[in-house]
Backbone as CSV, one residue per row, in Angstrom:
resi,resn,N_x,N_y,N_z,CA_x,CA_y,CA_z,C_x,C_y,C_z
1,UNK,57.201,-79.541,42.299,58.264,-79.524,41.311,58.779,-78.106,41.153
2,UNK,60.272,-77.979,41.132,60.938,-76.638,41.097,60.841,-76.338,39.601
3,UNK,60.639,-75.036,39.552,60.472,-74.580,38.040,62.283,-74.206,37.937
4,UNK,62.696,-74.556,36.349,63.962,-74.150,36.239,63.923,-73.026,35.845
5,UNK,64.763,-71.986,36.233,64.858,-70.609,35.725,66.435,-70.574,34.955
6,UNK,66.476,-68.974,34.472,67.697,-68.827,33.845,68.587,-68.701,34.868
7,UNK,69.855,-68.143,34.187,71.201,-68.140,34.969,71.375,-67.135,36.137
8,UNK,70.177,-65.828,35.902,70.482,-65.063,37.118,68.985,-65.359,38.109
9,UNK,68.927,-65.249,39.746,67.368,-65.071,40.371,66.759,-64.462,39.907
10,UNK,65.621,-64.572,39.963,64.064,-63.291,39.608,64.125,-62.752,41.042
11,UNK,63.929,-61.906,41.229,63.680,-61.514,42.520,63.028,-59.773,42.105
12,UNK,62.531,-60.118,42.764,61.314,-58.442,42.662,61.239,-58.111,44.325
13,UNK,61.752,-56.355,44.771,61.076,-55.640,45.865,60.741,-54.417,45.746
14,UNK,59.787,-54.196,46.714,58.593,-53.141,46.104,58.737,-52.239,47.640
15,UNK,58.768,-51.320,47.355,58.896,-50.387,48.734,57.463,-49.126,48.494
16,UNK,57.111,-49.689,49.194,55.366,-48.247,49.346,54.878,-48.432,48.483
17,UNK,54.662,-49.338,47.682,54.193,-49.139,46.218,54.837,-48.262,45.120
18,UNK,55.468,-47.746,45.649,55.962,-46.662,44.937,57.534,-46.827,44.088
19,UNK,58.705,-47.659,44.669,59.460,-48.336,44.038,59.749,-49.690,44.095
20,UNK,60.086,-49.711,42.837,60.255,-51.355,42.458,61.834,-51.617,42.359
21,UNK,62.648,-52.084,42.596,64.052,-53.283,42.181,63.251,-54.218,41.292
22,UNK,63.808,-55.101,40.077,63.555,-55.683,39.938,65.353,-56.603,39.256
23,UNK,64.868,-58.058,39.533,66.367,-58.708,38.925,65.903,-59.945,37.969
24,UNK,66.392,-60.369,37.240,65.967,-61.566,36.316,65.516,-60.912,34.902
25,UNK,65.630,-59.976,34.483,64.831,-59.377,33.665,65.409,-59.941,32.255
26,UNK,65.054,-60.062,31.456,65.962,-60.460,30.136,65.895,-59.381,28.867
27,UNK,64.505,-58.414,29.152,64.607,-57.698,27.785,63.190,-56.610,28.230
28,UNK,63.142,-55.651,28.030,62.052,-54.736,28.216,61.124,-54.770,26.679
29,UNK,60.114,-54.919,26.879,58.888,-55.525,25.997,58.677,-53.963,25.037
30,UNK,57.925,-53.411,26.386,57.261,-52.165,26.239,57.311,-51.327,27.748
31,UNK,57.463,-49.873,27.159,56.805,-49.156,28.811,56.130,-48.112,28.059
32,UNK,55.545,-47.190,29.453,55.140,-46.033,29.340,54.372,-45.675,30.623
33,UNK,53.947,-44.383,30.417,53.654,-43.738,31.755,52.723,-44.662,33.030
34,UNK,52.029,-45.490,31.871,50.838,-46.429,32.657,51.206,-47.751,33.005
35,UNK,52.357,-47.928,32.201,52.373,-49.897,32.173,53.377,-49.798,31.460
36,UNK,54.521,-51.049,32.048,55.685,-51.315,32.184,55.770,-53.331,31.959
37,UNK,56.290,-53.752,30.648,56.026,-54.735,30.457,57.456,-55.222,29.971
38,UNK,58.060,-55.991,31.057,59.529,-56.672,31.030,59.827,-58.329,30.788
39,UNK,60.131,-58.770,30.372,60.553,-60.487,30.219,61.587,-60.517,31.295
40,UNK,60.748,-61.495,31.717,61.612,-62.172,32.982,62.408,-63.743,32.397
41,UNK,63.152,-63.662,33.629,62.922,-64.810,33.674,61.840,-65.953,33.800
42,UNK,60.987,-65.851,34.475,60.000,-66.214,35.087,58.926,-66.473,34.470
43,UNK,58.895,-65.275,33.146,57.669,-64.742,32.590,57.532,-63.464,31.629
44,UNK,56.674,-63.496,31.603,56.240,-61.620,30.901,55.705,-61.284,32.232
45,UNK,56.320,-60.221,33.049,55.614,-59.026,33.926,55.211,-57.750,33.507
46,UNK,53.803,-57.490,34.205,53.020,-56.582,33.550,52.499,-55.497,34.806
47,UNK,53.189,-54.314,34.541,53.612,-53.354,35.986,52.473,-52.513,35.357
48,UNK,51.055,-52.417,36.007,50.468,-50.962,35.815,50.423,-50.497,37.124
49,UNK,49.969,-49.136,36.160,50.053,-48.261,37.552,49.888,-46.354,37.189
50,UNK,50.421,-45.234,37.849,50.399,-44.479,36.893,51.724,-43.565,37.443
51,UNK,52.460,-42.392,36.340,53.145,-41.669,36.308,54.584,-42.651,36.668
52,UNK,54.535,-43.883,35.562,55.680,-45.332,36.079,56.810,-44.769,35.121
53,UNK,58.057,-44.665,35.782,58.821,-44.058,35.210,60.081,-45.028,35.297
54,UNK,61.005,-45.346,34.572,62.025,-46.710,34.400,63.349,-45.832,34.843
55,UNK,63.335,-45.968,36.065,64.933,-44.737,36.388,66.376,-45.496,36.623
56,UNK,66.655,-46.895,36.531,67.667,-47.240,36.077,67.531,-48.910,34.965
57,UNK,67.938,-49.188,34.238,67.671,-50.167,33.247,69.421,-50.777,33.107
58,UNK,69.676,-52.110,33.449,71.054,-52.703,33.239,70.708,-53.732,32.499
59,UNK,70.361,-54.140,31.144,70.291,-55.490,30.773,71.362,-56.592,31.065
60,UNK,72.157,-56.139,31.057,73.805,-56.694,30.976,73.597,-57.335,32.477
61,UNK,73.371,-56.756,33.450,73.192,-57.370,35.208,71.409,-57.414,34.991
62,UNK,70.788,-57.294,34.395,69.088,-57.881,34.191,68.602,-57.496,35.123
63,UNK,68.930,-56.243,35.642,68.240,-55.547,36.278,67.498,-54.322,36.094
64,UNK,66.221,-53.678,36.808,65.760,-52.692,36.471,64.790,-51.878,37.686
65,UNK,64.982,-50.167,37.752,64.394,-50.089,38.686,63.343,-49.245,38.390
66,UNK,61.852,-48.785,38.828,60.702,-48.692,38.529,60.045,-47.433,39.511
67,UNK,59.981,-46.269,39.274,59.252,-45.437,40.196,58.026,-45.134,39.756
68,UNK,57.299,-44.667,40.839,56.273,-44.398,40.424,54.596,-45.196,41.365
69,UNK,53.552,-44.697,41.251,52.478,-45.581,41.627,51.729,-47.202,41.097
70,UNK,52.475,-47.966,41.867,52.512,-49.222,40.899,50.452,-49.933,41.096
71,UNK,50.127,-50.434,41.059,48.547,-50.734,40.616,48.437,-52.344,40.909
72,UNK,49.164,-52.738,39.950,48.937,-54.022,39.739,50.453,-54.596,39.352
73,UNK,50.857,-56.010,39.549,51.905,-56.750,38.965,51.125,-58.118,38.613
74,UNK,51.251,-58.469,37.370,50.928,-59.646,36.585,52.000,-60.679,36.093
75,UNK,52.029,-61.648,36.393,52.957,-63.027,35.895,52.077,-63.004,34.570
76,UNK,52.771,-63.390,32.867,52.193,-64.345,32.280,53.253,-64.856,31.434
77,UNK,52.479,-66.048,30.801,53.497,-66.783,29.483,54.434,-65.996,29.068
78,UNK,55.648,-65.790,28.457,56.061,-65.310,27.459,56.517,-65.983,26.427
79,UNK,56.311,-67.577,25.987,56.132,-68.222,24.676,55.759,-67.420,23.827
80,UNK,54.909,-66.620,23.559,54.532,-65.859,21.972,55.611,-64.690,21.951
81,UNK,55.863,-64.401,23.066,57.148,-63.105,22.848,58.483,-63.583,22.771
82,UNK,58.519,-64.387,22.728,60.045,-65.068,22.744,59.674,-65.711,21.208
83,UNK,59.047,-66.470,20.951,58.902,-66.528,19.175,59.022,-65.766,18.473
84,UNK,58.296,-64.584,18.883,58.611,-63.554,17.757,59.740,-62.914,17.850
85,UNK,61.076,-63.129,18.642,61.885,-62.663,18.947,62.266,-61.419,18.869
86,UNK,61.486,-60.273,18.681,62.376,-58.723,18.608,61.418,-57.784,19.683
87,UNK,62.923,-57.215,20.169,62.234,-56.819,21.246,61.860,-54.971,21.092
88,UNK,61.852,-54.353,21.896,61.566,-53.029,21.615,62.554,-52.384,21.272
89,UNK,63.934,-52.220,21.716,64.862,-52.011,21.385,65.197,-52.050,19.971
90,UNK,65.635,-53.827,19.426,65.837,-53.851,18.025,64.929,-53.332,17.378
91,UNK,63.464,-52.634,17.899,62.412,-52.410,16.546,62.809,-51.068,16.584
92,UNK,63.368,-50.098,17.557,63.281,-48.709,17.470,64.809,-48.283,16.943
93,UNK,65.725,-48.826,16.939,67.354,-49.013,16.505,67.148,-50.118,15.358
94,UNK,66.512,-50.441,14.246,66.209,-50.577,13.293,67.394,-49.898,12.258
């Protein structure tokens, strides 16, 4: 069974470990130097790694690009983050 996604692809590429493209994105959670945590379409993705730096961010085209030594990439739920609806943005522009 095909999972339905939103209106744009998810699509993630990773070059050396070292940069990421990413597309589908809907809202940036949290980042920082270690870990990089974006709503996908797909999911909540969970980028560790170290010295991860976010060098271009388009919500508007839901895209985002990621330098740095990536570690690990994690799929999970994002039901509890989408309930609570506010994202990092609206909490810091408050």
């Amino acid at each position: 069974m095909e999972e339905k996604t939103g209106t744009r692809p998810h699509r993630l590429m990773m070059i050396n470990r070292s940069a990421l493209s990413i597309g589908g994105i809907r809202d940036v959670v949290s980042f920082d130097e270690n870990q990089v945590i974006l709503d996908t379409d797909m999911g909540l993705l969970t980028m560790k790694g170290k010295d991860l730096h976010v060098s271009r961010l388009t919500l508007e085209k839901g895209e985002v690009d990621v330098d740095g030594t990536v570690d690990s990439l994690v799929y999970s739920s994002n039901d509890s983050y989408r309930k609570s609806g506010e994202s990092l943005f609206n909490r810091l522009f408050r």
